[in-house]
C-alpha positions as CSV (number, residue, x, y, z in Angstrom):
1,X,0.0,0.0,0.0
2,X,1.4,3.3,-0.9
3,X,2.1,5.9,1.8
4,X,0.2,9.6,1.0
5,X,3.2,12.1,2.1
6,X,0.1,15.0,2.3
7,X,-1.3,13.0,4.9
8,X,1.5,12.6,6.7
9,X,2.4,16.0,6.4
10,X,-1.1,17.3,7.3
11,X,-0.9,14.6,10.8
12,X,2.5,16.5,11.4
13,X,1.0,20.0,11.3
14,X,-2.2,19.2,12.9
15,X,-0.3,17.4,16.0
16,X,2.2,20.5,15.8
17,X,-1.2,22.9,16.4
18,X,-2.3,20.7,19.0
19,X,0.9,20.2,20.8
20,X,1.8,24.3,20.9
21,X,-1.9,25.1,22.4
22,X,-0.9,22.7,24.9
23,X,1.8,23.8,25.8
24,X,0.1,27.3,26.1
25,X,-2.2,26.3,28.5
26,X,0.9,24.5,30.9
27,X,2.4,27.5,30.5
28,X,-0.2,29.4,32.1
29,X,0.0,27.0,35.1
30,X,3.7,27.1,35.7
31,X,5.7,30.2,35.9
32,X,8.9,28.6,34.2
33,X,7.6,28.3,31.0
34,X,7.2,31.4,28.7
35,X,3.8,32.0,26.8
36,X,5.7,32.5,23.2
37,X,3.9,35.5,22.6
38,X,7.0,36.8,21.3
39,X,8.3,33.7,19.3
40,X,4.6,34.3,17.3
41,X,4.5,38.2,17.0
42,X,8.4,38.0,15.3
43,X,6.8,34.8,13.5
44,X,4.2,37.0,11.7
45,X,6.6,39.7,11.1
46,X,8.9,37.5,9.1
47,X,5.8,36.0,7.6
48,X,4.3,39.1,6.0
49,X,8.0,40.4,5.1
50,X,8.1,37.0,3.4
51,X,5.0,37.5,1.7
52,X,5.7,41.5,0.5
53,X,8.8,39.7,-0.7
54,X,7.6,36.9,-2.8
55,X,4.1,38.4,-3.3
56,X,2.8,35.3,-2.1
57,X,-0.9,35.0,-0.5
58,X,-1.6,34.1,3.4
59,X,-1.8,30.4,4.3
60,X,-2.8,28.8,6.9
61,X,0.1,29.6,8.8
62,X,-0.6,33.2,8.9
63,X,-4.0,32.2,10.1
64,X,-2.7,30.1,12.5
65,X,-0.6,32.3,14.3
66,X,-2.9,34.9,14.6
67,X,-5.2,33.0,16.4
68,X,-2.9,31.6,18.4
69,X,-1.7,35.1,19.6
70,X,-5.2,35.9,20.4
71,X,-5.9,32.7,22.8
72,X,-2.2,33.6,24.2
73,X,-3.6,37.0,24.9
74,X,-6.7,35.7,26.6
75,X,-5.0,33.2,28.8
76,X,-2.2,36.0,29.8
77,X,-4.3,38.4,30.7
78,X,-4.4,41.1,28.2
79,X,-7.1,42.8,26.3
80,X,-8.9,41.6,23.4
81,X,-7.4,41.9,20.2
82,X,-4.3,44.3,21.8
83,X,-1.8,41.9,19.8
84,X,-3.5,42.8,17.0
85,X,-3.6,46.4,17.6
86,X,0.4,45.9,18.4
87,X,1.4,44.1,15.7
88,X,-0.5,46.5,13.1
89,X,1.2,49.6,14.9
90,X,4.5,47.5,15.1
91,X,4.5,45.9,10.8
92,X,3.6,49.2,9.7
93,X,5.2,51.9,11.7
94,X,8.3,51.1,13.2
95,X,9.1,47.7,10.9
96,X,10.5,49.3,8.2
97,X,12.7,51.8,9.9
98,X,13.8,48.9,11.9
99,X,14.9,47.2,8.9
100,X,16.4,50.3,7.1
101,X,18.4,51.3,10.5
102,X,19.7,47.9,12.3
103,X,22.0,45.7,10.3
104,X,22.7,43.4,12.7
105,X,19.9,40.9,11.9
106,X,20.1,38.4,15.2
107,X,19.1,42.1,17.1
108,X,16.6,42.7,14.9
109,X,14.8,39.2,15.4
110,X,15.4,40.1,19.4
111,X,13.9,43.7,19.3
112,X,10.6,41.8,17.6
113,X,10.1,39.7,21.0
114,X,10.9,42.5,23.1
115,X,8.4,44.1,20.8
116,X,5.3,41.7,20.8
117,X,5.8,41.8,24.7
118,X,5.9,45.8,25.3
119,X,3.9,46.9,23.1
120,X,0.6,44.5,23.4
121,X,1.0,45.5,27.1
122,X,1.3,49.1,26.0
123,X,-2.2,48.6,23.4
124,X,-3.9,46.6,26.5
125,X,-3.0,49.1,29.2
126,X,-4.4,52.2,26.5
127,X,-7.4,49.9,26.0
128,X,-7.8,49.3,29.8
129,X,-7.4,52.8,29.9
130,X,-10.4,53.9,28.3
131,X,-12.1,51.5,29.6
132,X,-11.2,53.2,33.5
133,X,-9.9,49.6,34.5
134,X,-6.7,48.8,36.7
135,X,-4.2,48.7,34.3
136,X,-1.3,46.0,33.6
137,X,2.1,46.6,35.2
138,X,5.6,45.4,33.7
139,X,6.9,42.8,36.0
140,X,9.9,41.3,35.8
141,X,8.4,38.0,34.5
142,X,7.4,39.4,31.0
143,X,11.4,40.7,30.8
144,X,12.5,37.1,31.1
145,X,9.8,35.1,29.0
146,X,11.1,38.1,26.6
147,X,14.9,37.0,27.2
148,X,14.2,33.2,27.0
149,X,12.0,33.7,23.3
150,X,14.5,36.0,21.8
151,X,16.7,32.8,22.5
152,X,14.4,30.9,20.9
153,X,13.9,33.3,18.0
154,X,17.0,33.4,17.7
155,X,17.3,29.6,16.9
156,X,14.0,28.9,14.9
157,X,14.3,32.1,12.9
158,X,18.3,32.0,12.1
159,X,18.5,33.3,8.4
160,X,15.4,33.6,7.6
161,X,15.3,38.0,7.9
162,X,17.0,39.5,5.4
């Protein structure tokens, strides 16, 4: 009987989705274990600069990983949709003079993490704002999940900015 390599390709991805959203949830029970918020904001980053590049159209993994963001979000706390709001503000206003400025590339990839971080507290705390909530200090735990993802980054996304 012949082996379908789709179908083993599609078991791969779909046990890779299942896998990462449960390891979102452990991480919400332990403190050790960062929520890759960061990992995922770079991810899309690189994914649309891919995409400008190669005028190529959004897949699943574009889809993917912005819904993945948002149940992050959710679990950790922040507002609705503020990793959108940040990574829109983040793509289109500071991305390119990032880009044009920074030549060292494995900084670049690092100042993305820091990025998704900072500023989706920033667009929570401005939404919790208006909203006259409490709003969301930065504790030293978001500086280290930020630390250990850039790490990470650093390793899934070697050579792929350019």
């Amino acid at each position: 009987m012949q082996r379908n390599s789709i179908n083993s390709q599609s078991l791969r991805f779909n046990l890779f989705c299942i896998s990462i959203v449960v390891y979102e949830i452990f991480s919400i029970t332990s403190v050790f274990l960062p929520s890759l918020i960061g990992v995922f904001f770079a991810y899309l980053v690189i994914l649309k600069d891919e995409l400008d590049r190669t005028l190529g159209v959004k897949d699943k993994r574009w889809y993917l990983s912005l819904a993945f963001l948002i149940f992050a979000e959710q679990l950790n706390g922040f507002e609705f949709c503020s990793v959108i709001l940040a990574w829109l503000f983040f793509y289109y206003l500071i991305n390119d003079w990032l880009k044009t400025n920074i030549k060292w590339r494995k900084l670049l990839i690092t100042i993305y993490v820091f990025s998704g971080y900072i500023i989706t507290l920033a667009m929570s705390n401005i939404v919790l704002y208006v909203l006259n909530q409490p709003r969301m200090k930065l504790d030293y735990e978001y500086l280290l999940y930020a630390i250990i993802e850039s790490l990470i980054a650093l390793v899934i996304f070697r050579g792929r900015i350019l």
